[in-house]
C-alpha positions as CSV (number, residue, x, y, z in Angstrom):
1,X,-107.3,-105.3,84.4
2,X,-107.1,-102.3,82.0
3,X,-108.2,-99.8,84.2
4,X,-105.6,-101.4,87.3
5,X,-103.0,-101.2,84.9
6,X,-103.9,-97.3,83.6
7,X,-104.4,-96.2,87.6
8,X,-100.9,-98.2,88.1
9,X,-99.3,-96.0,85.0
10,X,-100.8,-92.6,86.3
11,X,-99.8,-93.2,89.5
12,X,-95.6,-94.0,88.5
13,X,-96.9,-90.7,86.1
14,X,-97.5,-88.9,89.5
15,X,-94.6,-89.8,91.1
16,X,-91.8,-90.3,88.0
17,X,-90.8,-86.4,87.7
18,X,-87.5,-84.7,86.2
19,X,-84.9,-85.9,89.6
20,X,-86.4,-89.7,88.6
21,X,-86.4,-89.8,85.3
22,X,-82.9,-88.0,84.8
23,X,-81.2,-90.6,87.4
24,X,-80.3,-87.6,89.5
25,X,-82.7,-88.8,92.7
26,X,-81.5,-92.4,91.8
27,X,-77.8,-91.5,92.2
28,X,-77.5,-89.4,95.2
29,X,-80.4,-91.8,97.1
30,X,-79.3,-95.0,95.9
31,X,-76.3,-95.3,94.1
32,X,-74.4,-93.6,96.6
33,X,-74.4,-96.1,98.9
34,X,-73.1,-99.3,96.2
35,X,-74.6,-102.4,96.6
36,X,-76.7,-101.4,99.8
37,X,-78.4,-99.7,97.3
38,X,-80.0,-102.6,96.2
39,X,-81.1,-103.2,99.5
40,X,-82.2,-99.7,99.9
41,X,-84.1,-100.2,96.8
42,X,-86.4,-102.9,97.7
43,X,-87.1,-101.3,101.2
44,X,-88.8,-98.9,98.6
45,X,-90.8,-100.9,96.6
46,X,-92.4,-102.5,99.3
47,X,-93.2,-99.4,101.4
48,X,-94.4,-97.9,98.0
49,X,-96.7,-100.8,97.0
50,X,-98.3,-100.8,100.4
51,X,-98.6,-97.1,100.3
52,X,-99.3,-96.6,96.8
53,X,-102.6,-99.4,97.3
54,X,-103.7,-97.4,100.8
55,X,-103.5,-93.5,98.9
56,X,-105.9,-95.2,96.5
57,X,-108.3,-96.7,98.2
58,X,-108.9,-94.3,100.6
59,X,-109.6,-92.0,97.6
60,X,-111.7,-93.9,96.1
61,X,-113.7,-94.8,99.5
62,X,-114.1,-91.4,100.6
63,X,-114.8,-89.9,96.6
64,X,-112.2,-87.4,97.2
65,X,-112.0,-84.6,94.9
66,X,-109.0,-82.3,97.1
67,X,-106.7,-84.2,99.7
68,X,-107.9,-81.8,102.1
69,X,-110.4,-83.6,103.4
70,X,-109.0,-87.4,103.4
71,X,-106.1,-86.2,105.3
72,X,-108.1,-84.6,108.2
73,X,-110.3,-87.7,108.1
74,X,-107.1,-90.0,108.5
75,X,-104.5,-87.7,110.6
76,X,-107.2,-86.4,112.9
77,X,-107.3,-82.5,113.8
78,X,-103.9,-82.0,115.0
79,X,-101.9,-84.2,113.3
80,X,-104.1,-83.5,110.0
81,X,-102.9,-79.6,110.0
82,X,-99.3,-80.6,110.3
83,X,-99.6,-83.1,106.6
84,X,-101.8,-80.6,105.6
85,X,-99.4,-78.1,104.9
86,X,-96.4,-80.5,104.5
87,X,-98.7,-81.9,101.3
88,X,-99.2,-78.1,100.6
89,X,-95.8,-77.1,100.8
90,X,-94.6,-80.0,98.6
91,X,-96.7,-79.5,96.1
92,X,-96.2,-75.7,95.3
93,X,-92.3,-76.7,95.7
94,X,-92.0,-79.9,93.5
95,X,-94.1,-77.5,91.0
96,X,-91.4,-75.3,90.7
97,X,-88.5,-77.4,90.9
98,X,-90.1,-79.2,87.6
99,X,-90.5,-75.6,86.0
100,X,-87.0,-75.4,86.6
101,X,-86.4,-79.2,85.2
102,X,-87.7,-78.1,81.8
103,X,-85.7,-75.3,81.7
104,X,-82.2,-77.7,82.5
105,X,-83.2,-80.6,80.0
106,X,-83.8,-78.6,77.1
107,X,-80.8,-76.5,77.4
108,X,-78.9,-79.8,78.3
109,X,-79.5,-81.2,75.2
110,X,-80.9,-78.6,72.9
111,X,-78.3,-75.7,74.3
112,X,-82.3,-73.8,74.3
113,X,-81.9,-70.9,77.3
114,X,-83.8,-72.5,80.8
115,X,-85.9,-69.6,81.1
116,X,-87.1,-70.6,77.5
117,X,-87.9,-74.1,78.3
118,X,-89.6,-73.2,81.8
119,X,-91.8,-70.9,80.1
120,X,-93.0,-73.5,77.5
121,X,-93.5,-75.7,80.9
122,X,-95.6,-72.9,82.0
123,X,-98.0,-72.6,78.9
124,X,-98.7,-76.3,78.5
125,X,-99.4,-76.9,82.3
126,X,-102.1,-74.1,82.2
127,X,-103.8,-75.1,78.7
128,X,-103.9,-78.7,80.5
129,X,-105.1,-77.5,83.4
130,X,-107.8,-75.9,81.7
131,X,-109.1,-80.3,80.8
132,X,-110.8,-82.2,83.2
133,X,-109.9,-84.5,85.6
134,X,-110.1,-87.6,83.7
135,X,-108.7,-86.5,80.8
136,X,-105.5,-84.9,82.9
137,X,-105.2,-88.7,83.9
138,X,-105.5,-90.2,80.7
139,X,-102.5,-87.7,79.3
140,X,-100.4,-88.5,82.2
141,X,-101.0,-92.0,82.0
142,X,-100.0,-92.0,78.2
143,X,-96.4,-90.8,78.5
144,X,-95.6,-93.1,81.2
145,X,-95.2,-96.5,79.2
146,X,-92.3,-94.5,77.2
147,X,-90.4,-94.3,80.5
148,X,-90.8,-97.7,81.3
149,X,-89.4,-99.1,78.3
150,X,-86.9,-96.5,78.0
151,X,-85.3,-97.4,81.5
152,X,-86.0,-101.5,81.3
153,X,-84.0,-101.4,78.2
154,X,-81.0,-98.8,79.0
155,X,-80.6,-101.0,82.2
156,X,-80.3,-104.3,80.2
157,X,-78.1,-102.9,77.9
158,X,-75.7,-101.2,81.1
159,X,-76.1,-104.7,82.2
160,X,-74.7,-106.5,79.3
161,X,-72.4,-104.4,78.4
162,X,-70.6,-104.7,82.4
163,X,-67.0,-105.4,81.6
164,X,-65.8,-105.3,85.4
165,X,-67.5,-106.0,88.7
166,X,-69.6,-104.8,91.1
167,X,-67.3,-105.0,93.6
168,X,-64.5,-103.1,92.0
169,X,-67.6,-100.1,91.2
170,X,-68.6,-100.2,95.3
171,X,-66.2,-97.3,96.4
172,X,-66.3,-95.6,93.3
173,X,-70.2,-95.6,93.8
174,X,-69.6,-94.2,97.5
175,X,-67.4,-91.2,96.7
176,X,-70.3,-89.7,94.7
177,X,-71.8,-87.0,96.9
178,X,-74.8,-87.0,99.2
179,X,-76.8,-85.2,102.2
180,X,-78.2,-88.5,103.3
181,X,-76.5,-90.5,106.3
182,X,-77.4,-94.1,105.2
183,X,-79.0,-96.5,103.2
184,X,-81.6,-97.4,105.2
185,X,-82.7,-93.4,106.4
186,X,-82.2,-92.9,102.5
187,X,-84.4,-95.4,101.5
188,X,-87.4,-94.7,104.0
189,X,-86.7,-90.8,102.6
190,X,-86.7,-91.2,99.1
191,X,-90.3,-92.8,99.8
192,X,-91.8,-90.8,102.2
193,X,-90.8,-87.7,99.7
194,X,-92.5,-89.2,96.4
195,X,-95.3,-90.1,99.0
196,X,-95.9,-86.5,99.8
197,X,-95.4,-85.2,96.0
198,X,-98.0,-87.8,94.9
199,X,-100.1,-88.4,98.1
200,X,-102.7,-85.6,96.8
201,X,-103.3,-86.1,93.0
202,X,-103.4,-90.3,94.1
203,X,-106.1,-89.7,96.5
204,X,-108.1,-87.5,93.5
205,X,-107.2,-90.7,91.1
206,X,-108.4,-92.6,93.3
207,X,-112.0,-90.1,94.1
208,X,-112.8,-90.9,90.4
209,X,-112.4,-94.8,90.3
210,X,-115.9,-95.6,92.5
211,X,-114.7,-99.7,92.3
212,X,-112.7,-99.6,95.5
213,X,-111.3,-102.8,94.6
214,X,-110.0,-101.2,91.3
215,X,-108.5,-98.2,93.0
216,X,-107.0,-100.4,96.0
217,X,-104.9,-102.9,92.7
218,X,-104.4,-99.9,90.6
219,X,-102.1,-98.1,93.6
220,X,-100.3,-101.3,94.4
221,X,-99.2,-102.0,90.6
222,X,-98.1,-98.4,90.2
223,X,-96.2,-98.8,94.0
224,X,-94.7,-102.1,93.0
225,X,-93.5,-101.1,89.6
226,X,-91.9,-97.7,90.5
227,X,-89.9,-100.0,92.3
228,X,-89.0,-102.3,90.2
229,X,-88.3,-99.0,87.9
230,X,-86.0,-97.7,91.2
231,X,-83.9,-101.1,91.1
232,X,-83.2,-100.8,87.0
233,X,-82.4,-97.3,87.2
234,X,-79.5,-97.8,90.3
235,X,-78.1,-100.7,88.7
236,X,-78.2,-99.0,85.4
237,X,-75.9,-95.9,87.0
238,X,-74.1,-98.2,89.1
239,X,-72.8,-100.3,86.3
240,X,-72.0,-96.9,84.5
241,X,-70.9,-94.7,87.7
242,X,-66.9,-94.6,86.4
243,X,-68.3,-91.8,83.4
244,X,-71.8,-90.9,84.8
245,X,-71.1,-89.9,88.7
246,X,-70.2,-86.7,88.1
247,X,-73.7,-86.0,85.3
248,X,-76.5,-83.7,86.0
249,X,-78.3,-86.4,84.3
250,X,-77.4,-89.5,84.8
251,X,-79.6,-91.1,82.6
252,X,-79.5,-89.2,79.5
253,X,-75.7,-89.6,79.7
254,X,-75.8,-92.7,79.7
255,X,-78.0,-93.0,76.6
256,X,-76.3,-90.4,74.8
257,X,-73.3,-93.2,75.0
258,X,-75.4,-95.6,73.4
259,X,-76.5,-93.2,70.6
260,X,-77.1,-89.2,70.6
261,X,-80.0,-90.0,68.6
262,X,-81.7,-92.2,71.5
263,X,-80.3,-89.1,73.9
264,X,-82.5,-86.9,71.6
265,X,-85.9,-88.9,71.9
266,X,-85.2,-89.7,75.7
267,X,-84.5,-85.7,76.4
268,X,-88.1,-85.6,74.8
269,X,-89.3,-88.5,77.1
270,X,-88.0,-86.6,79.9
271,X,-89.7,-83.4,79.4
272,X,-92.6,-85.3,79.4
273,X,-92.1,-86.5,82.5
274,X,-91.9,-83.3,84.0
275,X,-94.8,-82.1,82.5
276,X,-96.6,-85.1,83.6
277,X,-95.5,-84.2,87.6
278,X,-95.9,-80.4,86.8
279,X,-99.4,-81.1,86.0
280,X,-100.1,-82.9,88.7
281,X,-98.6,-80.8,91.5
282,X,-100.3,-77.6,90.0
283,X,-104.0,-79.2,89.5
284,X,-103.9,-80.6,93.2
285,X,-102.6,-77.5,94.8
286,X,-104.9,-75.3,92.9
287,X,-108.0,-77.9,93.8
288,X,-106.4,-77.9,97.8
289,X,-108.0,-74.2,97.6
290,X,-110.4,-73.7,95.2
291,X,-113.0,-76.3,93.8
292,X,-111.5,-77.9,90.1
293,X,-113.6,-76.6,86.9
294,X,-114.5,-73.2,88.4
295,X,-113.3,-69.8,86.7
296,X,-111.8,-69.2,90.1
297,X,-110.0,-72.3,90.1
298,X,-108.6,-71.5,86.2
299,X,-107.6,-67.8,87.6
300,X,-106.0,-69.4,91.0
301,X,-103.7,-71.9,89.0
302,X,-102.2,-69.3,86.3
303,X,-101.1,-66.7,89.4
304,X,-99.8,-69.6,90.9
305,X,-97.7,-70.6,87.9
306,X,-96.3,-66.9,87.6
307,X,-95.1,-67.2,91.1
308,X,-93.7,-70.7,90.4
309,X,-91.7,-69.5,87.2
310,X,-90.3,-66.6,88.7
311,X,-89.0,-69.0,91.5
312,X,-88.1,-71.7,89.1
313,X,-84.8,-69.3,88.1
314,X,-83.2,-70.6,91.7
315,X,-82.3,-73.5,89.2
316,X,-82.7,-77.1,89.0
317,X,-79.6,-78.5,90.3
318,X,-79.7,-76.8,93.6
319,X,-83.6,-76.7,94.0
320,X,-83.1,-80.9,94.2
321,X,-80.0,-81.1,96.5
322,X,-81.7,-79.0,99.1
323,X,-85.4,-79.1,99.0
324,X,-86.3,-83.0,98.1
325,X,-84.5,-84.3,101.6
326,X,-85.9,-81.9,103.5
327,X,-89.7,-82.8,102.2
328,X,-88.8,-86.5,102.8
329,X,-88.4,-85.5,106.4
330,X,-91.1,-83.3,106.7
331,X,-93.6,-86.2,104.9
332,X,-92.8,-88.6,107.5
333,X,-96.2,-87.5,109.1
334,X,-98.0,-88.8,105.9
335,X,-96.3,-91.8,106.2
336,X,-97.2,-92.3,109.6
337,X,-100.8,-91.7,109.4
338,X,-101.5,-93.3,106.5
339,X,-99.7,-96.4,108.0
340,X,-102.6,-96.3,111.0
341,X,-105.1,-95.2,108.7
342,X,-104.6,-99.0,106.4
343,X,-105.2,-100.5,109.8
344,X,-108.0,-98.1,111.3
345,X,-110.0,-98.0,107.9
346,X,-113.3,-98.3,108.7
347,X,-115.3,-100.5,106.9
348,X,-118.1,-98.2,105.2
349,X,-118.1,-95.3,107.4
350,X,-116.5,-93.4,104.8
351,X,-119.0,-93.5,102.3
């Protein structure tokens, strides 16, 4: 049960980046849309529990050690070039939008310049990167708890603290801005996104846990309880949405109302968030080229974080609005094929 539950923690880890853990992602895929963002928000946690327990599983079937090979395996040739480079793309991009992440919260809440903030980003993903595998999960999976309380708490206390109606917040909740048309597309997007952004370091995870069984529990706890994590975060916002629907985050406004001193700890919470994702989306795309633990692979990873800082001065704000739809489109073909590939599994041929 320990090891399902530290999989489970990594894998929210994975997934759980700055847009998440700020409220901004919540807020414009979610919150947007009122109370269909409830519905929206278990349409989620289902699709995410079933894919979270398929990425895992097939990792751990196959052994993978770079999603290169698992996705050609379960997209076939044509198809598998397509996800390939969607999971490619993604990666190298969610990178740098976290670089950028750092850079927002600690000048957010510390008034520290980004470009400060992005560098120190920069430094600790590379000294991490130098660890293994194993012990990149067992950092990542250590932060993650902190979040979880952190948002199950703020949401009780938005909760208890309601002194109108849901109803009476609905319209206010719909005039908050967003690129995406409905609930429904929104909902399916948000998870076919995070799906792409996590689809490569989960089927790693998964390579390292040989108990199948393990892996296939370990990515439906982590599925299920991002989206139990999803449903406390919009209801959170949405109860507060009169003074946080105009935040860059959400989140840490909201808890800076409750006390600046909480605000403080959180911002700290945060920035460990986006290192967690940051790690993760450098180590995979780095391991997508060269294999993990060689001086090569060291060399790749720190020219690949140069590149990603320089791009990270685009800025936070603006990286999310345009970049994370786009991906959820794109990853749509991951979805799919991993959809077939729960039902096509064969039994042992991938041993």
């Amino acid at each position: 049960m320990g090891k399902i539950l530290k999989m489970g923690s990594a894998f929210i880890g994975i997934i759980v980046g700055a847009g998440f853990a700020s409220g901004q992602e919540i807020l414009q895929y979610f919150t947007s849309f009122g109370m269909l963002g409830i519905a929206g928000a278990i349409v989620s946690t289902a699709l995410f529990a079933y894919l979270g327990m398929t990425l895992t599983r097939i990792g751990s079937r196959m052994r993978t050690i770079s999603h290169k090979e698992a996705i050609y395996k379960i997209s076939g040739r044509y198809l598998g070039i397509i996800v390939d480079y969607v999971i490619i793309f993604t990666l190298f991009g969610v990178g740098v939008v976290m670089l950028a992440g750092a850079g927002s919260n600690l000048n957010q809440q510390f008034g520290v310049p980004s470009y400060i903030g992005s560098l120190l980003m920069v430094v600790l993903v590379f000294l991490t990167v130098l660890l293994n595998v194993d012990k990149v999960v067992g950092v990542i999976g250590s932060i993650t708890p902190f979040l979880i309380v952190a948002v199950v708490l703020v949401s009780i206390y938005c909760l208890a603290t309601l002194d109108t109606t849901f109803a009476i917040l609905n319209p206010i909740a719909q005039d908050v801005k967003t690129t995406l048309p409905n609930w429904f597309v929104s909902s399916v997007n948000y998870v076919s996104f995070n799906i792409a952004t996590g689809a490569s370091m989960s089927l790693v995870m998964g390579g390292v846990e040989k108990d199948e069984k393990i892996a296939k529990w370990g990515g439906f706890v982590g599925g299920l309880g991002l989206g139990i994590l999803i449903l406390l975060s919009h209801l959170a916002i949405f109860s507060k949405i009169e003074s946080v629907g105009t935040a860059e985050l959400p989140m840490l406004a909201i808890i800076n109302d409750i006390s600046p001193y909480l605000a403080v700890l959180m911002a700290f919470v945060l920035y460990g968030m986006i290192f967690n994702t940051a790690v993760g989306m450098f180590y995979a795309f780095g391991a997508r080229f060269i294999p993990i633990g060689t001086k090569g692979f060291k060399v790749f990873v720190f020219f690949t974080l140069v590149i990603g800082y320089a791009l990270s001065f685009l800025g936070f704000t603006k990286l999310v609005a345009y970049f994370y739809p786009l991906i959820g489109y794109l990853g749509l073909f991951l979805v799919a094929a991993l959809i077939v590939a729960s039902f096509r599994m064969p039994k042992k041929a991938m041993h």
